[in-house]
C-alpha positions in Angstrom: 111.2 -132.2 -27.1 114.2 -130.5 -26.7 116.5 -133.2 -25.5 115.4 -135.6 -28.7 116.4 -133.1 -31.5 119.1 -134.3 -33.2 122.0 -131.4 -33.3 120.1 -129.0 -31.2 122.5 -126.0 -30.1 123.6 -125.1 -27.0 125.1 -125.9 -23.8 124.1 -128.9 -21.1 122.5 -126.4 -19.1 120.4 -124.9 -22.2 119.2 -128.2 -23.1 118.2 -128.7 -19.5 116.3 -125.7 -19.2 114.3 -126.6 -22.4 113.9 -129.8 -21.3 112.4 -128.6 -18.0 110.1 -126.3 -19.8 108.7 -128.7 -21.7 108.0 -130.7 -18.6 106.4 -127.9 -17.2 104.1 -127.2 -20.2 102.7 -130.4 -20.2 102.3 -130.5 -17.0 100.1 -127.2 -17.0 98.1 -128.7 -20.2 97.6 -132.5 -18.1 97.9 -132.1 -15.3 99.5 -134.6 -12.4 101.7 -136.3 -14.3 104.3 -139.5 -13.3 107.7 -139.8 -14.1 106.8 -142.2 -16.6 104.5 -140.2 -18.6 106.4 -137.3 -18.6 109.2 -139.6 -20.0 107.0 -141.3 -22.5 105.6 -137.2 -23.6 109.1 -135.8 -23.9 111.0 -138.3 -25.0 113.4 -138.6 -22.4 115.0 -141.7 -20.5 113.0 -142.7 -17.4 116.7 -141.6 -15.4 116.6 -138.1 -16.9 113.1 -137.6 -16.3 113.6 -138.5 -12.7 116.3 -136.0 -12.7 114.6 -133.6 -14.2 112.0 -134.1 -11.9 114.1 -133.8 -9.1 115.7 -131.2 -10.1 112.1 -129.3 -10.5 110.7 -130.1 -7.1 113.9 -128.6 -5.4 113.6 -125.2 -7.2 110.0 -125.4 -5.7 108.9 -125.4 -9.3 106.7 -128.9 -8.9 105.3 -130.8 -5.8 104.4 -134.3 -5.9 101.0 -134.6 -5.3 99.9 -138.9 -4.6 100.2 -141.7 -6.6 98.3 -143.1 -9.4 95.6 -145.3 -8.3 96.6 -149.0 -7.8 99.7 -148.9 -8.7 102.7 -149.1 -5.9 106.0 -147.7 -6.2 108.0 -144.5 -7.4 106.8 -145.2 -10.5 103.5 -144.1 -9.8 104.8 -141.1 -8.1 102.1 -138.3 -9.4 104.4 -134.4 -10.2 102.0 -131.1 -10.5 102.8 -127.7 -11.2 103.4 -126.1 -7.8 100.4 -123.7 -7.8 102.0 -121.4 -5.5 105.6 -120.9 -7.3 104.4 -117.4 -8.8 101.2 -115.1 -9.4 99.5 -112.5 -11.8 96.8 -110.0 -11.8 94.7 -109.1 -14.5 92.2 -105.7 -14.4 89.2 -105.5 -16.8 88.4 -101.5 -16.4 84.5 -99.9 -17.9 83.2 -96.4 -17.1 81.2 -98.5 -14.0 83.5 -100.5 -12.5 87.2 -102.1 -11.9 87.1 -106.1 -11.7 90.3 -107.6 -10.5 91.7 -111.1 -10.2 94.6 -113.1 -9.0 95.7 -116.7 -10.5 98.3 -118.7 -9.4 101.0 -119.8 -11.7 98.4 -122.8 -13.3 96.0 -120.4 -14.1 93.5 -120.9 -11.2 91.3 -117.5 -10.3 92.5 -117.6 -6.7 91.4 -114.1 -5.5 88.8 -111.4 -7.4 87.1 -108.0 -6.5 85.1 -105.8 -8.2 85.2 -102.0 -6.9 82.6 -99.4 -8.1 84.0 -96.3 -9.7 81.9 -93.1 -10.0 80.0 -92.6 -13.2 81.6 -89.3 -13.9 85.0 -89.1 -11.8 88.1 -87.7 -13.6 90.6 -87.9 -10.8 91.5 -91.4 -8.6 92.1 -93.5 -10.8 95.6 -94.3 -9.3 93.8 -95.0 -6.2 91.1 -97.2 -7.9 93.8 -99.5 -9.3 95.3 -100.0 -6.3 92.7 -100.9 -4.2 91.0 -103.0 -6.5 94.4 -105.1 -6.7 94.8 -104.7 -3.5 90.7 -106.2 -2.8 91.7 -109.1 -5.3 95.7 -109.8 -3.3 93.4 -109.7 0.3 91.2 -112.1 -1.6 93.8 -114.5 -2.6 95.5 -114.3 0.7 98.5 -113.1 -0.6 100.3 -109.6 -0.4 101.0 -106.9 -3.3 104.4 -108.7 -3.7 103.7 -112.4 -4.5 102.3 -110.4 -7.7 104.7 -111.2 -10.2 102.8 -109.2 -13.1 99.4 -107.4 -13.8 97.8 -106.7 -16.9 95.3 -103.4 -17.0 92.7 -104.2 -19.7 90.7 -100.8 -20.8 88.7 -99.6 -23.6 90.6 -98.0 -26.2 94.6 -98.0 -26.5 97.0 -96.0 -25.2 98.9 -94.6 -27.9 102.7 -95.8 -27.7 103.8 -92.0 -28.9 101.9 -89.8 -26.6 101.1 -92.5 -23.6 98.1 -90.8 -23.8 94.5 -93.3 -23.9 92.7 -92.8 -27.4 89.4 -94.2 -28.3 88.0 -94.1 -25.1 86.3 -90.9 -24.3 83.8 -92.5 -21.9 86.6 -93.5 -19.9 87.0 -90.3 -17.3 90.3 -89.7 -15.4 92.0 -92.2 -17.7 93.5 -89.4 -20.3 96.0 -87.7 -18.2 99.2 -88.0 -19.8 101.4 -88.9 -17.0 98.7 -91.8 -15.7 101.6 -94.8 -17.0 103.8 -92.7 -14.7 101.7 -92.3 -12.1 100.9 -95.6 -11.8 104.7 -96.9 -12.4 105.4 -95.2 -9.2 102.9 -96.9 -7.0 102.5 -100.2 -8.0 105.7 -102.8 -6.8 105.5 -105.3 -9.9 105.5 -104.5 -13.7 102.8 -104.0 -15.9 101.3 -103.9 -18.9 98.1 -102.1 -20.7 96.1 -103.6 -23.6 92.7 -102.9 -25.3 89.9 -104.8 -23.3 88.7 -106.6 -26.9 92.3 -107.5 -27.7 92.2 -109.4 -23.9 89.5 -111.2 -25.2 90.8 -112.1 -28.2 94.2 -113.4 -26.2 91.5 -115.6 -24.4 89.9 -117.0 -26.9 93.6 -117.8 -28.7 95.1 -119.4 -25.4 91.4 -121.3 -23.8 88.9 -120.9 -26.5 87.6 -121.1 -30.1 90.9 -119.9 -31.8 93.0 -122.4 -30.0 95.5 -123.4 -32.9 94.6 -120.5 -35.4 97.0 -118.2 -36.1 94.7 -115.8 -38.1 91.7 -114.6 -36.7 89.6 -111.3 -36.0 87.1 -111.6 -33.4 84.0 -109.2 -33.3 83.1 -107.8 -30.0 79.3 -106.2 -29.1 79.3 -105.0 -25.4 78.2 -101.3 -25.6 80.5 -100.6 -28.0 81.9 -102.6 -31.5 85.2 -103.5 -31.3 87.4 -106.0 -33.0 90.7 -107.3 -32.4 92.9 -109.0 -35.4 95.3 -111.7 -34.8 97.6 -112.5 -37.7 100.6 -114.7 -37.8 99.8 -115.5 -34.0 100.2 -112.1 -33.0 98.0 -109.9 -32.0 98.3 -106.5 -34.6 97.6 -103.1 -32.6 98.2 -100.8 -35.5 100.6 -97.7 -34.9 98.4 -95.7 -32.5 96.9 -98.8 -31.1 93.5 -98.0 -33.1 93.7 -101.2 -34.9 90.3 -103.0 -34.7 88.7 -99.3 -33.8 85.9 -101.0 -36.3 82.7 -99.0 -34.6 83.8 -95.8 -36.6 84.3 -97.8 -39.8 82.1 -96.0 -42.6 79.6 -98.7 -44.2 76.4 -98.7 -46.0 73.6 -97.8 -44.8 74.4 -94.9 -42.5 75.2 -91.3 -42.9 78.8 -90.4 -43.6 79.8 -88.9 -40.3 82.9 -87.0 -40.3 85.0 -86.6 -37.3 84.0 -89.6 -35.5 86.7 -89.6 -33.2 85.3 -85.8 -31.5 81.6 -87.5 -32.2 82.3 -90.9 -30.8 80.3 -92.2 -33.1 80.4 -94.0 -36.2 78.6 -95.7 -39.4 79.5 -99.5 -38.1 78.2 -98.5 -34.4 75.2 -96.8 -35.9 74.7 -99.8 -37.9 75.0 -102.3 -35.5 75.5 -101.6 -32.3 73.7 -102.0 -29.0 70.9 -98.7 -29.8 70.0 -101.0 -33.5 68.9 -103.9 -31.6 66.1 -101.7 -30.2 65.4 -99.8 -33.1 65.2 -103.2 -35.3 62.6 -104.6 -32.5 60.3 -101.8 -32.3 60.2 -101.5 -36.4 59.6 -105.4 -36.5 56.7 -104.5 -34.1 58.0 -105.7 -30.6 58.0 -103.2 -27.8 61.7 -102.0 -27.0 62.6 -99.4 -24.8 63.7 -96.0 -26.4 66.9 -95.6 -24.2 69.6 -98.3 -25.9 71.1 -100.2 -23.5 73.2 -103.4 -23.0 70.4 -105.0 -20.9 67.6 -104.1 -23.6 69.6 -105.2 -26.5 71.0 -108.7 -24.9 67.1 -109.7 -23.7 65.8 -108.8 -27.2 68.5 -111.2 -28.8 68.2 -113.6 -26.5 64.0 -113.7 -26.5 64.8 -113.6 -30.3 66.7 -117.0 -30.3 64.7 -118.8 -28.7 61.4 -117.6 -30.0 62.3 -117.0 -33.7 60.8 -120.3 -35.1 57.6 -119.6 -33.9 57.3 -115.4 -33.8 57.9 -114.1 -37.3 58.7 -110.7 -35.5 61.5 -112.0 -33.9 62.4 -113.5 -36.9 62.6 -110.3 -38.7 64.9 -109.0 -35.9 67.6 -111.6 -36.2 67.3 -111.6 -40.1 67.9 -107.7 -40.1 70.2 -107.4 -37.3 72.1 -110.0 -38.9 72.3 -108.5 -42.5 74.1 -105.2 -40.6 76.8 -107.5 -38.7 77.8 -108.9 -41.4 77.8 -105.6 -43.6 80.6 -104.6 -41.4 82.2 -107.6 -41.6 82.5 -108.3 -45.2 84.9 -104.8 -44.8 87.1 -106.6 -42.2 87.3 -109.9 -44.4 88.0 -108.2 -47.6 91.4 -106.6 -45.9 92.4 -109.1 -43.6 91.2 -112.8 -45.5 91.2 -114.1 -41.7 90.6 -118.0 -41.4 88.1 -117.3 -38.5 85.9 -114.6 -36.7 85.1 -115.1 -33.4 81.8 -113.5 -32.3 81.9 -112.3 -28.8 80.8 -109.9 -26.1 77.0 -110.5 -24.0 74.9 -108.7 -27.2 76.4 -111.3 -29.9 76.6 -114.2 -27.7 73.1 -113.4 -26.6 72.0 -114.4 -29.9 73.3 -117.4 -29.9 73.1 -120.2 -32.8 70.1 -118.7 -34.1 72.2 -115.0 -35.3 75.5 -116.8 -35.8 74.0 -118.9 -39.1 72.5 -116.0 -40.4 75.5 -113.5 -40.1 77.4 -116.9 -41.5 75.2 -116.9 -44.6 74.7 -113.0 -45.1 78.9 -112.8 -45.0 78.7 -115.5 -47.8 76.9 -113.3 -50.1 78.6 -109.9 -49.5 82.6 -111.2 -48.8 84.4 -112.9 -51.6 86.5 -115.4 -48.6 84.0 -117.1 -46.5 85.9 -117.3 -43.0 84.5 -119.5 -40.6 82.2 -118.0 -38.0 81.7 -119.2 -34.5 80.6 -118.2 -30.8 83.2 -117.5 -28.1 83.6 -120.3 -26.1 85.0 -118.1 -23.2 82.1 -116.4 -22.9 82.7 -115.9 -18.6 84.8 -112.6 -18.1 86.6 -112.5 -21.3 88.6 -110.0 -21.0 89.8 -110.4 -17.1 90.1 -113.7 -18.2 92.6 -112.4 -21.2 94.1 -110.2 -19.0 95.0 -113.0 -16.3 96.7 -115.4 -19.2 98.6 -112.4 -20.8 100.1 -111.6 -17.3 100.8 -115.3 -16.9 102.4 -115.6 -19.9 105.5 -113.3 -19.2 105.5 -114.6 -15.1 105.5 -118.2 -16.5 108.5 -117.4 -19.1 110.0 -115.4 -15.7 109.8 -118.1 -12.8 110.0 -121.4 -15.7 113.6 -120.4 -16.7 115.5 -122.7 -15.0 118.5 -121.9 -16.9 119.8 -119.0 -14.5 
């Protein structure tokens, strides 16, 4: 930790701050903690722990919280992060609906809302942000201003030149060019807009299956194919924010369509997105609805992994379905090499197991790398989940610096 590095730069209160923030860290990642342990996990005397400490609980930073069990004494004095020092909001926005959420400075969903949105309204959005934050702050029993940050996670990107939303045509009243402004003007705490897939990616990075990999792409199926890339640790957005735009991706097996943008279609989405699941089923010779939905395609997949030892139909689903995921794929891997893709939205993770291994083994015979695949692990809300942590992120950075 800081205060163990030999010739580490900077002034007593510098190392301090570090020193606190490493405190705090591990705290967040244990939980209660006694002054002893956080000595023994920073490397710091058990006097400037206590100091530390001390010096923590009085900025209204930690709280003690009991003692460790059988054991009397300062000593077994248990510190937590005060949950209450600072909150976030995150916003995971679809055509249908805003769902909002609060957390606390730990992390902890405190407060959430969902608010319906007309199917084909192009005007209130300003008002549907605000009150769904506002439903999520009454929730929490907090006001707009304990809200340190939010994070507004939407299909699409908004391009950084135009501040206009691209890639999201299903999304009405979210195109205006002034929206950022709009919004700017009536919300009292910063925030911040990302791609709903890249969210999920960020969740999977800070509480799932990427934890510790710095280069990965994760796949997303959940009405649309999306993908987000990680590399180096950071997430790469590309210079409109189109990055990871993978549904209009030309690939084999599909007609070449031009325009896709105007279309909103694409050969990857005609490939393999939600409306092939049905179209797979009904040639393998189970009944499927005409009209593709999420619903129809996640209880196909999901009937499909559980039922594919014993029904060769549904065998001949995952096989197939399979074959075009990974034709997609092998594209991404042969740019990007990535160390790991994370599958993830409901139509993927409805398949479970069962379509990972065969996506795993079809990837091995069309890419030249053979990346590691594997099943979100954050499989609840992803990207309001995403959202939450990339709000807390900055607020943590914010109300940790002790070094003011």
């Amino acid at each position: 930790m800081a205060g163990t590095i030999p010739g580490t730069p900077g002034t007593p209160r510098v190392l301090r701050a570090m020193n606190d923030r490493a405190a705090l860290d591990l705290l967040l990642e244990h939980g209660p903690l006694s002054r002893t342990r956080i000595g023994k996990l920073t490397g710091l005397s058990k006097p400037t722990a206590s100091q530390l400490l001390a010096r923590l609980e009085a900025a209204g930073l930690v709280v003690a919280t009991g003692t460790t069990e059988g054991r009397p004494g300062p000593s077994a004095q248990l510190y937590a992060v005060n949950a209450r020092a600072a909150y976030a909001a995150g916003l995971d926005v679809n055509q249908h609906r805003i769902h909002a959420a609060v957390a606390d400075v730990t992390g902890a969903i405190v407060g959430e809302f969902e608010l319906p949105t007309p199917g084909r309204a192009a005007s209130g959005v300003v008002r549907h942000v605000t009150d769904a934050l506002d439903g999520a702050v009454e929730t929490a029993g907090v006001t707009r201003a304990d809200v340190r940050r939010l994070v507004i996670g939407t299909p699409g990107a908004f391009d950084p030149a135009t501040g206009r939303l691209r890639y999201a045509s299903h999304l009405p009243g979210w195109h205006s060019p002034t929206l950022l402004e709009e919004l700017a003007a009536v919300l009292p705490m910063p925030f911040e807009y990302e791609n709903d897939v890249n969210l999920a990616a960020i969740a999977e990075q800070r509480l799932g299956a990427a934890r510790g990999h710095s280069d990965f792409a994760l796949l997303w199926n959940e009405g649309g194919l999306g993908a987000a890339l990680v590399l180096g640790g950071r997430l790469h957005r590309g210079f409109t924010g189109g990055a990871g735009e993978v549904g209009f991706l030309p690939v084999p097996g599909t007609p070449l369509v031009r325009q896709v943008a105007k279309a909103n279609s694409g050969g990857y989405q005609e490939l393999a997105g939600v409306q092939a699941v049905a179209r797979i089923a009904r040639t393998a010779g189970i009944r499927a609805p005409e009209q593709p939905h999420v619903r129809v395609a996640t209880e196909l997949l999901s009937r499909a992994a559980s039922a594919h030892g014993d029904d060769p139909r549904y065998a001949e689903l995952l096989d197939r379905y399979a074959e075009r995921v990974a034709t997609g794929l092998a594209a991404v891997v042969a740019v990007l090499d990535p160390e790991l893709i994370v599958l993830s939205g409901a139509v993927l993770v409805a398949g479970s197991e069962a379509l990972r291994s065969r996506v795993q083994a079809q990837l091995a015979d069309l890419a030249a790398s053979r990346p590691r695949l594997v099943l979100t692990t954050v499989p609840d809300r992803p990207v309001l989940r995403g959202a939450l942590e990339s709000a807390l992120a900055t607020t943590r950075d914010e109300v940790f610096d002790t070094s003011r």
